[in-house]
C-alpha positions in Angstrom: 116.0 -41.7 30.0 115.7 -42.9 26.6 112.6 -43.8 25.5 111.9 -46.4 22.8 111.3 -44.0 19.4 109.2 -47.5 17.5 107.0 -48.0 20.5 105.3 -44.9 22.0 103.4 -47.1 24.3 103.9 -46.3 28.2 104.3 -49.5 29.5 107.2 -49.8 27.1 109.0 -46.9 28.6 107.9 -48.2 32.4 109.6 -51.9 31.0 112.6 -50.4 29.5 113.6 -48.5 32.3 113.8 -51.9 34.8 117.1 -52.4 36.5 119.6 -55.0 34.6 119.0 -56.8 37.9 115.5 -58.5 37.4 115.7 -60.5 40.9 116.3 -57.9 42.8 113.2 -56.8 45.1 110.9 -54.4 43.2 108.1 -54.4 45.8 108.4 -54.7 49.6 104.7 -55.5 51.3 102.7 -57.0 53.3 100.0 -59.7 53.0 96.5 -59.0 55.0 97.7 -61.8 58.1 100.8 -59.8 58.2 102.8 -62.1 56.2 106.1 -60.0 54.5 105.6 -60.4 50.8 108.3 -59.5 48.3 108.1 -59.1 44.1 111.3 -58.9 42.1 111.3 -56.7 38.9 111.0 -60.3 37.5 108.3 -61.1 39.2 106.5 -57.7 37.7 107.1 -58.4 34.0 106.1 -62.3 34.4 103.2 -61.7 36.2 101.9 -58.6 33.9 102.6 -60.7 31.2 100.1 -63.3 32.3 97.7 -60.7 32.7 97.8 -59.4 29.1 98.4 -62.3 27.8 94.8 -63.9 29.3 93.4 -60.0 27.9 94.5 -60.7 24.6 93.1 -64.6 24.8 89.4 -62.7 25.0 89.9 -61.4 21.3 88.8 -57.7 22.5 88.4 -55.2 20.1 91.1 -52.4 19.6 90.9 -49.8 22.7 88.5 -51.6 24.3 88.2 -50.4 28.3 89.1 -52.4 31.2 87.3 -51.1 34.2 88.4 -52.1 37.8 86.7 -51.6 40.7 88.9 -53.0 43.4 90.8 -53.2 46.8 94.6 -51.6 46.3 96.8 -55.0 45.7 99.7 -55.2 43.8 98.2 -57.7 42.1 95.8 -54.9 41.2 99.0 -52.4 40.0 99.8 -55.4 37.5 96.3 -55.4 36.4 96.9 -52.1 35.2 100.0 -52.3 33.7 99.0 -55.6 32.2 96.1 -53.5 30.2 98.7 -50.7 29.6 100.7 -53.8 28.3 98.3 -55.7 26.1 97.3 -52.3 24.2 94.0 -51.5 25.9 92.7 -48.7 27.9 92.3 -48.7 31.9 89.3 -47.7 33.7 89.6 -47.4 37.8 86.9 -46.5 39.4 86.7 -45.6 43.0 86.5 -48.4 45.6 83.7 -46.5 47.4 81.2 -45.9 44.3 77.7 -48.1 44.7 76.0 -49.8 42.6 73.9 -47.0 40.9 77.1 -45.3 40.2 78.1 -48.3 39.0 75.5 -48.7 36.5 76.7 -45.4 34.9 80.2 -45.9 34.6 79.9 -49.3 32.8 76.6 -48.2 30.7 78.8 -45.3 29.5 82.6 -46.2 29.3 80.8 -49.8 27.6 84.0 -51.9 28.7 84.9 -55.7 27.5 85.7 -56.4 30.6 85.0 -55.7 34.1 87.4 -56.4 37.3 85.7 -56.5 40.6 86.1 -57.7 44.3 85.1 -61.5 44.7 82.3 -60.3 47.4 80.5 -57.9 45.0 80.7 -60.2 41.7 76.6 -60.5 42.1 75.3 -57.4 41.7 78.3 -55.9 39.8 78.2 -59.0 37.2 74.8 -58.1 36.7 75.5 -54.8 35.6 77.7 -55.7 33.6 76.1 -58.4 31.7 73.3 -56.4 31.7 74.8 -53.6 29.7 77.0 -55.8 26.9 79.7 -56.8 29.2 80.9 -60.0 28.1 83.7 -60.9 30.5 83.7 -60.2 35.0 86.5 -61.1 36.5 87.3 -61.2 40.2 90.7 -59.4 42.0 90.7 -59.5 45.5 93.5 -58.2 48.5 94.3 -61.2 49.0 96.0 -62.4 45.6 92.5 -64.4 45.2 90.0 -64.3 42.3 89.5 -65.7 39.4 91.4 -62.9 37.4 94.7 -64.5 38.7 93.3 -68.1 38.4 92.5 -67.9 34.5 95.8 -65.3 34.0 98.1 -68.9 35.7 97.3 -70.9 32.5 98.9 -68.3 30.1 102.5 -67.6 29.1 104.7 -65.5 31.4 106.1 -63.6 28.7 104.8 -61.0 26.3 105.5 -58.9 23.5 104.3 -55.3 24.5 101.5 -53.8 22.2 102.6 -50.9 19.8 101.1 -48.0 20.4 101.4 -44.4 19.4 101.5 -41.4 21.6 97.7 -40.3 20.6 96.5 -43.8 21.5 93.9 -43.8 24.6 96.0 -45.4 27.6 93.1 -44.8 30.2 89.9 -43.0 31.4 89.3 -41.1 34.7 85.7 -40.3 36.1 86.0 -37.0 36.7 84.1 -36.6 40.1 81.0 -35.4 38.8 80.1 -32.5 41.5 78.1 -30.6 39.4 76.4 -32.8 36.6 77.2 -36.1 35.4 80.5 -37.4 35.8 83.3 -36.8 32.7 85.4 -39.6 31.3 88.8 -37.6 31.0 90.9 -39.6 28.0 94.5 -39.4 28.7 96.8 -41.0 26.1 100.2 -42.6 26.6 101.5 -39.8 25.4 100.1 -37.4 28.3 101.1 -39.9 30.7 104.5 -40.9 29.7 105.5 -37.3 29.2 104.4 -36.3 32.5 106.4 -39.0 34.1 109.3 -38.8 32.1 109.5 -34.7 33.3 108.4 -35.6 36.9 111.5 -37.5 37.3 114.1 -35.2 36.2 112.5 -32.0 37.8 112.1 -33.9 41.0 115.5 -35.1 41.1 115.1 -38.8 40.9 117.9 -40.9 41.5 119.5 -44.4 41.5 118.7 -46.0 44.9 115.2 -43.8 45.2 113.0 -45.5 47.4 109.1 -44.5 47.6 106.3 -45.4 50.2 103.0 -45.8 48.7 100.8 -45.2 50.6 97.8 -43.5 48.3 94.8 -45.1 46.4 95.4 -46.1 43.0 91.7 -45.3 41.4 93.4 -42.0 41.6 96.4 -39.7 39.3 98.5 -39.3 42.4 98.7 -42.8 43.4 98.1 -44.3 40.0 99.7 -42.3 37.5 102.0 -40.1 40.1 103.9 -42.3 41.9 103.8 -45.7 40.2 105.1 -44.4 37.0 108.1 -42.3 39.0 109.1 -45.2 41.0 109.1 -47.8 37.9 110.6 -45.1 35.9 113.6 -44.4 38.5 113.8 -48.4 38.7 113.1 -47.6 42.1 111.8 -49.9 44.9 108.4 -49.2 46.5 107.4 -49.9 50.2 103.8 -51.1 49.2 100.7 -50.4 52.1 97.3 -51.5 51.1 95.8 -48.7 54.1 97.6 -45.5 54.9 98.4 -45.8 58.3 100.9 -43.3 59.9 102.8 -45.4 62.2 103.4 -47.3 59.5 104.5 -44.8 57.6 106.7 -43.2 59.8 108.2 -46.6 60.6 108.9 -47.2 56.8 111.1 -43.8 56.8 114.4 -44.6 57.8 114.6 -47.4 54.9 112.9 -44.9 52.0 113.5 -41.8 50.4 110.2 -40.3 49.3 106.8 -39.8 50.6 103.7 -38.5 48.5 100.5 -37.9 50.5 97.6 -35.7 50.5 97.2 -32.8 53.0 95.1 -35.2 55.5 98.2 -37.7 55.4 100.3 -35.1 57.0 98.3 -34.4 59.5 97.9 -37.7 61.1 101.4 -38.1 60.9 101.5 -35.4 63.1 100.0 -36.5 65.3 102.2 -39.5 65.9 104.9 -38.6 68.6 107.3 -41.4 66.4 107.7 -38.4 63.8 110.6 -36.9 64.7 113.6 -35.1 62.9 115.7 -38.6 63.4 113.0 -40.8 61.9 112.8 -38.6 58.7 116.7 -38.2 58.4 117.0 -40.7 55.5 114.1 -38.9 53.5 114.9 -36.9 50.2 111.5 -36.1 49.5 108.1 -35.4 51.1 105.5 -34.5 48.3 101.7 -33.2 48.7 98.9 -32.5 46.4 95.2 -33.6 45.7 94.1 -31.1 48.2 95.1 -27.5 49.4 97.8 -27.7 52.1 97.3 -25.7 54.8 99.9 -23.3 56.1 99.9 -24.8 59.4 100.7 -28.2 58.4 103.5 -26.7 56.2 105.3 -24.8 58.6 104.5 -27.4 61.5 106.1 -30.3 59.1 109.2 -28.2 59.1 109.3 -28.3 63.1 109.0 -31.4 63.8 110.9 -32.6 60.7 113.3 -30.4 59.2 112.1 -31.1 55.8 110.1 -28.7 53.8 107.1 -30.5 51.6 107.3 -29.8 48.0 103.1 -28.8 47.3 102.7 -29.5 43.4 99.0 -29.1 41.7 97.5 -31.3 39.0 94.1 -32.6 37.5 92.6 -35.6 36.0 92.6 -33.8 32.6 96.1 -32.7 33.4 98.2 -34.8 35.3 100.9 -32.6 36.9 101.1 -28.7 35.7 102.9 -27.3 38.5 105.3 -27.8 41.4 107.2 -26.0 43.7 110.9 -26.2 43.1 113.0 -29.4 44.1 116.5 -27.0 43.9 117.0 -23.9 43.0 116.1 -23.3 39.6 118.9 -21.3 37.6 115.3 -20.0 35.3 113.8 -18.0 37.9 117.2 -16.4 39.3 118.3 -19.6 41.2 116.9 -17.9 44.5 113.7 -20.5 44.7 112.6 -22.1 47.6 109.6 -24.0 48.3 106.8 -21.8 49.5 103.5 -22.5 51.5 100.3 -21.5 50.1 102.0 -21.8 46.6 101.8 -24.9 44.1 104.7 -23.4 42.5 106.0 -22.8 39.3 104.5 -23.9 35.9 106.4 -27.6 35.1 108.7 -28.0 31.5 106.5 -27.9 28.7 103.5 -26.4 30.8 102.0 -23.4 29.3 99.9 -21.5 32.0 98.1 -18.1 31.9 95.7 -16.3 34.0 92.7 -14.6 32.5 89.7 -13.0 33.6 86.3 -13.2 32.3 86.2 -12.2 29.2 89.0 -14.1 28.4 91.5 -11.5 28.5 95.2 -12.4 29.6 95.8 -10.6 33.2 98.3 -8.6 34.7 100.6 -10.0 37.4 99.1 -9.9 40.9 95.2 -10.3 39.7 93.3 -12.9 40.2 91.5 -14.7 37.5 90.9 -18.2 35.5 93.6 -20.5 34.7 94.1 -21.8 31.7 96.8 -24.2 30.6 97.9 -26.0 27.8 100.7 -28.8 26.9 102.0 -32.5 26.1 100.2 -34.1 29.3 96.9 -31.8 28.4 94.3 -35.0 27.8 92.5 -35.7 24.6 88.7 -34.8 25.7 85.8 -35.8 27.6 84.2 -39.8 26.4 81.5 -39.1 24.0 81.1 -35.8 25.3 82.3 -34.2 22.1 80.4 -30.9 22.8 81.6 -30.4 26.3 85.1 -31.2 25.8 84.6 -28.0 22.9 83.5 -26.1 25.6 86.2 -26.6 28.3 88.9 -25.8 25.6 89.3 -22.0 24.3 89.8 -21.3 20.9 93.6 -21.0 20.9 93.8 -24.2 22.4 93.6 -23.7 26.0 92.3 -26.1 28.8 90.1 -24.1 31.1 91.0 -25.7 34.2 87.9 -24.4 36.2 90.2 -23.5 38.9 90.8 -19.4 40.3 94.2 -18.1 40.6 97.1 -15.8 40.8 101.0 -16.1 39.3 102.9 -13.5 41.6 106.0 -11.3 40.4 108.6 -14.5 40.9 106.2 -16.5 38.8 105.0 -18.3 41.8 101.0 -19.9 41.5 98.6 -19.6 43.8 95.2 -21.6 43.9 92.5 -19.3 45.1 89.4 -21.8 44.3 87.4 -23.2 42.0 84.9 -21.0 40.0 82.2 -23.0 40.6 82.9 -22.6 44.5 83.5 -18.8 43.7 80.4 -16.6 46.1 79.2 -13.6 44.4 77.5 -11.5 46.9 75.7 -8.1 46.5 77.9 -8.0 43.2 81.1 -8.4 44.5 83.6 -11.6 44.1 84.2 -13.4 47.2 87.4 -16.5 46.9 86.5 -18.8 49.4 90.4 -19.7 50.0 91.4 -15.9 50.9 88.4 -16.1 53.7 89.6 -19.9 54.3 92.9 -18.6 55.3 91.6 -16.0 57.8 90.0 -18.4 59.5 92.1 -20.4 59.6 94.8 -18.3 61.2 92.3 -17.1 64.3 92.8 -19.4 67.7 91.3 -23.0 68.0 90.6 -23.3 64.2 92.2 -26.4 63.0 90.7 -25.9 59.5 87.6 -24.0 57.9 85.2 -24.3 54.7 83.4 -21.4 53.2 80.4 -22.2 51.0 78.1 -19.8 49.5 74.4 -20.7 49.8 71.2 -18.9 48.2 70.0 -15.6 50.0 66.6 -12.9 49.2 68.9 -10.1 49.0 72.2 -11.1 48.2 72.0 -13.5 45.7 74.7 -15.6 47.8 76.4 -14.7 50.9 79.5 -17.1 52.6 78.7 -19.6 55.3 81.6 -20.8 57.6 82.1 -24.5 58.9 84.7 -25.5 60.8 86.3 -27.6 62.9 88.2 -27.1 66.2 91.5 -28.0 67.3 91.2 -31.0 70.1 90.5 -28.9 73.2 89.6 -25.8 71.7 85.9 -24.6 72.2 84.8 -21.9 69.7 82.1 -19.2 69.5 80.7 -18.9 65.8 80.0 -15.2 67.2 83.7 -15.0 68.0 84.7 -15.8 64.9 82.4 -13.7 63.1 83.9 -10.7 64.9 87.4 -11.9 64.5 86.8 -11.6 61.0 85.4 -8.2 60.7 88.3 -6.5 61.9 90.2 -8.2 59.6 88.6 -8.0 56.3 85.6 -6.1 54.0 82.4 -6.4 55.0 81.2 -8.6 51.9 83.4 -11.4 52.5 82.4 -12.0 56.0 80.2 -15.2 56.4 76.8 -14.2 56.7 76.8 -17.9 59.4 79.4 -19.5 61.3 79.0 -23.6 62.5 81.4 -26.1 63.8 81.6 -29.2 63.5 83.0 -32.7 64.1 84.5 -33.2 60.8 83.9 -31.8 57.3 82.6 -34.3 54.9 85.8 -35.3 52.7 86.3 -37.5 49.3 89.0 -40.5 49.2 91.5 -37.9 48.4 90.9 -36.1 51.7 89.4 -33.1 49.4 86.4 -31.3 51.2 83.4 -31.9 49.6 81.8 -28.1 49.7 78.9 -29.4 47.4 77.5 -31.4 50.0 77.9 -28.4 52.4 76.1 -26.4 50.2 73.5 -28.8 49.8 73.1 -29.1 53.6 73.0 -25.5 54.6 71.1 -24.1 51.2 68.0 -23.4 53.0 69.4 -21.4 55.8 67.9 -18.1 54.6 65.2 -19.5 52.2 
């Protein structure tokens, strides 16, 4: 793909890459009655143009932020690439934060202008207002708000802001487990490099059609997929909710699929997912969460497919992925493999080191550190920890544990903030994890270390059992025993209904450790 060398702005590589046939359908949805809905490529570049065009009416000051809190739409996508359009930056913010979170975001992100759903305009316009916001605007699911109703009376067409690859394109919240929550810049350059790379290592093609089926406060559903289907000119099957019938009944008329772990397994669930319902699909894609082998090798049953597991970051975007083909740079002998996010992407440099800093051998586990086109800019006005997540060569410290194996495969052990050091000694939650994993009844497992008199930290198991499967936390305690060293066997064992997960189906071991901290106090 050629990319416009006067304009390094994203949106107008998204634009230029439209098919010559603007009236053909873009978008397939449908509305909340149930109503089919339909956008042409036409109907994207009108409609965005409204958008900016009312943005630009405002008189906003260069790289001011738009921040959107809203129900997915497409009318909400357009929002987006409207701001991308009109030069400013983009601001999602989860549909599930409340109003205290709220508060933070706009008091420190300071946007011109805040989008919300037309039910919570009081207390978020108050906010707002509150903290220098001039302009609230309302987006809801059901093309309703006065964001569309003000964008009507402008022009449908638009000439797309200049903007160079260093210029801010948007901010993520980070999640904000430990400590406040970190505005990750990303600049048109990270993203549209990204994209353009995503597409040509994941074999995108003329005739490409993708269900969307994530959030878009998100990278995966936001950044991820929108930009490889408008990239690829490639039609979307557009659903507001994941559901997996629906999914499964969109199959036969798409070509690729990118979920989170938690996606697949509902799916499974489904006795409509069958080898004939997938037969049309190219591509099944996972990320955002660790994938468990079981889901991986039970995908392959009932499907025949095998689902590329890639791994990124809000700072990051992509920086890895299991092969699409065989690869003629690693011996052209690759294959996808479970419990692996792959190999390190075009342009991605990645190294492992320990704690002093200290590149590591192959085979040892340490920190992972990355650097490269998509790496983002820093942390909003958080000039001193943005020096401290970035090594002095230049490095990203990525805050996640891992290991690149003699093919050059990498494998995510954990986080280093969820890393238990008992008695001394190291113990990777995901290495325990999979044990537990692997022992009858388990359908999946967290490990969480909580405070303890003489350990400093010891592990303590929660889990949750497969539907019809009754388990003994004693039984699994001595399962475990015979299967690894002393120091990594949870000290406690519970199951439970469900483990408490984010939007993104990630497990949320902060709150475990929270709720189990006192346990040996």
């Amino acid at each position: 793909m050629t990319v416009n060398p006067r304009n390094d702005s994203l949106f107008a590589a998204l634009r230029a890459a439209f098919p010559a046939d603007l009236d053909a359908t873009a978008i397939e949805t449908t509305a909340p009655d149930g109503t089919p809905l339909y956008y042409t490529w036409r109907d994207i570049d009108r409609a965005s143009s409204r958008i900016a065009n009312l943005l630009a009416a405002l008189g906003l000051p260069g790289g001011s932020r738009v921040a959107v809190q809203v129900e997915k739409s497409v009318e909400a996508m357009l929002l987006y690439l409207a701001t991308l359009r009109a030069g400013y930056v983009f601001l999602p913010l989860n549909t599930a934060y409340q109003s205290a979170e709220i508060e933070y975001f706009i008091g420190n992100a300071e946007p011109a202008v805040v989008v919300c759903m037309p039910g919570n305009f009081g207390w978020v316009s108050k906010i707002a207002f509150t903290a220098g916001t001039r302009h609230v605007f309302t987006l809801g699911e059901n093309r309703d708000g006065s964001l569309l109703e003000r964008a009507a009376y402008h022009a449908d067409t638009h000439e797309v802001a200049r903007k160079g690859a260093d210029d801010l394109a948007a901010i993520l919240y980070t999640s904000g487990t430990t400590g406040r929550s970190k505005g990750a810049m990303l600049t048109h350059g990270n993203l549209l490099s990204n994209a353009v790379m995503l597409n040509e290592y994941w074999g995108w093609r003329q005739g490409d059609v993708l269900i969307h089926a994530l959030p878009i406060f998100h990278v995966h559903g936001l950044f991820v997929a929108i930009h490889a289907a408008l990239l690829g000119g490639s039609k979307m099957i557009w659903l507001a909710k994941f559901d997996p019938k629906a999914v499964i009944a969109a199959l036969p008329r798409a070509t690729v699929f990118m979920g989170v772990p938690t996606l697949y397994v509902r799916m499974l669930g489904e006795g409509a997912l069958t080898r004939d319902a997938a037969s049309h699909m190219r591509l099944f894609i996972s990320g955002s969460a660790p994938l468990l082998i079981e889901t991986f090798r039970d995908w392959q049953e009932r499907t025949g497919h095998t689902i590329l597991e890639r791994y990124g970051m809000s700072e990051t975007i992509m920086l890895t992925s299991n092969p699409y083909s065989a690869d003629a740079r690693h011996g052209g002998q690759d294959e996808r493999r479970g419990g692996t996010v792959g190999f390190p992407l075009p342009g991605v440099g990645l190294r492992v080191v320990g704690d002093d800093g200290q590149a590591l051998p192959v085979g040892e586990t340490g920190n992972i550190q990355v650097r490269g086109a998509n790496v983002f800019k820093g942390y909003w006005r958080m000039p001193e920890k943005t020096a401290e997540e970035f090594t002095q060569d230049g490095w990203f410290k990525t805050g996640d544990v891992g290991v690149v194996d003699e093919r050059g495969y990498v494998r995510i052990v954990g986080r280093s903030k969820d890393l238990i050091i008992s008695g001394g000694y190291n113990v990777y939650p995901a290495e325990v994890e999979g044990y537990i994993n692997e022992l009858p009844g388990v359908a999946e497992s967290a490990l969480v270390g909580v405070p303890h008199p003489d350990f400093g930290e010891v592990g303590v198991a929660v889990l949750i059992a497969k539907p019809g499967a009754v388990l003994q936390p004693d039984a699994i305690v001595a399962a475990l025993k015979a299967r690894l060293a002393n120091f990594k066997i949870p000290k406690k064992c519970f199951v439970v209904a469900e483990l408490p997960r984010n939007t993104m189906g990630k497990v949320q071991k902060n709150l475990l450790r929270e709720q189990y901290k006192g346990l040996f106090a």
